[in-house]
Every structure is written in C-alpha cells, then in structure tokens.
C-alpha positions in Angstrom: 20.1 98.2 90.6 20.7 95.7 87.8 23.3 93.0 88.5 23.8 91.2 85.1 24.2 88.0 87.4 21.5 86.3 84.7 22.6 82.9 83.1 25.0 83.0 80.2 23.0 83.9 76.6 22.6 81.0 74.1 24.9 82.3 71.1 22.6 80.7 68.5 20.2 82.7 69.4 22.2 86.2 69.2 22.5 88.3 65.9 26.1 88.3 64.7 27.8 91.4 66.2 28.7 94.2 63.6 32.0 95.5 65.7 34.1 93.7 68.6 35.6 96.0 71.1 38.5 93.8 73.1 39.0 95.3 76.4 40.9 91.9 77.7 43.3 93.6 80.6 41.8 96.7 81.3 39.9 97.3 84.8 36.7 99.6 85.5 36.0 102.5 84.6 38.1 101.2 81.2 36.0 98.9 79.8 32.7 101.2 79.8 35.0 104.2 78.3 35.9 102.0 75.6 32.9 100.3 75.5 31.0 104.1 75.4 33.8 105.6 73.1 33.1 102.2 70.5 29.0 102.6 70.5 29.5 106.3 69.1 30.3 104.9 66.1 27.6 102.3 65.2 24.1 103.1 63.7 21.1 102.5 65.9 20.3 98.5 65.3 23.5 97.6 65.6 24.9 94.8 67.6 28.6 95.6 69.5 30.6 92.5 71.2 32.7 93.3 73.9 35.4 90.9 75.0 36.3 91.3 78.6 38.6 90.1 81.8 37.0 92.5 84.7 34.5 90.7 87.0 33.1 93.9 87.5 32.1 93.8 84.0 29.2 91.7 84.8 27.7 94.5 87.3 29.2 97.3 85.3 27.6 96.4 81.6 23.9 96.1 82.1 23.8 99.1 84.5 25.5 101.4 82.0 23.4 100.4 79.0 20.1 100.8 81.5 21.5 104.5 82.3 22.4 105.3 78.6 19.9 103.8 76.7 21.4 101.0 75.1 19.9 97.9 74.8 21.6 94.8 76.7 21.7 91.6 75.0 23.4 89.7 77.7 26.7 87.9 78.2 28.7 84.6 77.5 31.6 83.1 78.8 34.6 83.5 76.0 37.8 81.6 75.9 40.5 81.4 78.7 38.0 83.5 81.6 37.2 85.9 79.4 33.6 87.5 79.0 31.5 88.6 75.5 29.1 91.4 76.3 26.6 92.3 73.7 24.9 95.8 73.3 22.4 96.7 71.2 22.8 100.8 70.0 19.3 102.0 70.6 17.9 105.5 68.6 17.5 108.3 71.2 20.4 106.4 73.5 22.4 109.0 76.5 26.0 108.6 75.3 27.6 111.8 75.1 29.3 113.1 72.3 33.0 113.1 72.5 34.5 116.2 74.4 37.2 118.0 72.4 40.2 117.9 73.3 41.9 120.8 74.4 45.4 121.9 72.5 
C-alpha cells in the first residue's frame, strides 16, 4: 500500500493547477468524494489542487489516485496546517460517473 509519507513537492516545479477543490474541515471519506466528484469535471491533462486539514489525507490521496487511475503529483504544506494535494486527470482513469439521484 502507498502511504504518501514522501517529502513535500517543490512548487516551482509543479504546473499551475487548473481547479482548486477546498476541503479545509471535512474528515475522510469527504475529502476523496469531493475530491472524486471535482476530477469528473476536468479534461484529461489537467492539474486539480486540493486544499486539506485531514491527516488522513496524506494516506488517503495517493491510494485513491493509484486505485482510480489518476496521476499523483504529490503534496505541500499550505498555510495554517493545511495540506495542497495535486492530481493529475489521466485518459482511461476509474472514476465512476455520477449515480442519479433518485426523486
């Protein structure tokens, strides 16, 4: 299993991000629905940032993009304890289309 314990990523070296999802105050499974809900809507290529509070994020990020096909950028430490994912959306990724909602 992938941890995402690596070193913080050197932002010079990242491509700008084309959305930013805040998920500051939300606990797992939250931030990966959002997170999931947010890549549906991003052509493959493009970079999503993902601001985030939940420790768990750090395990919870990588392993999700590994099981859906996304491409993990890494992580940096934001502003007040915060953490900035980035996910690349990769052609052919597993997210599943949004269920319909029942009336």
């Amino acid at each position: 299993m992938e941890t995402g314990n690596s070193a913080p990523l050197d932002l010079a070296r990242l491509p700008a991000a084309d959305r930013l999802l805040d998920v500051v105050g939300l606990f797992c499974p939250l931030p990966i629905i959002r997170t999931a809900a947010a890549m549906r809507h991003l052509q493959p290529g493009r970079v999503l940032e993902v601001l985030a509070d939940d420790p768990v994020a750090l395990v919870d990020m990588p392993n999700w993009c590994k099981s859906s096909g996304h491409g993990y950028l890494g992580w940096s430490a934001g502003d007040g304890g915060t953490l900035r994912f980035f996910i690349e959306v990769r052609q052919g990724s597993r997210v599943p289309p949004r269920a319909p909602v029942a009336s």
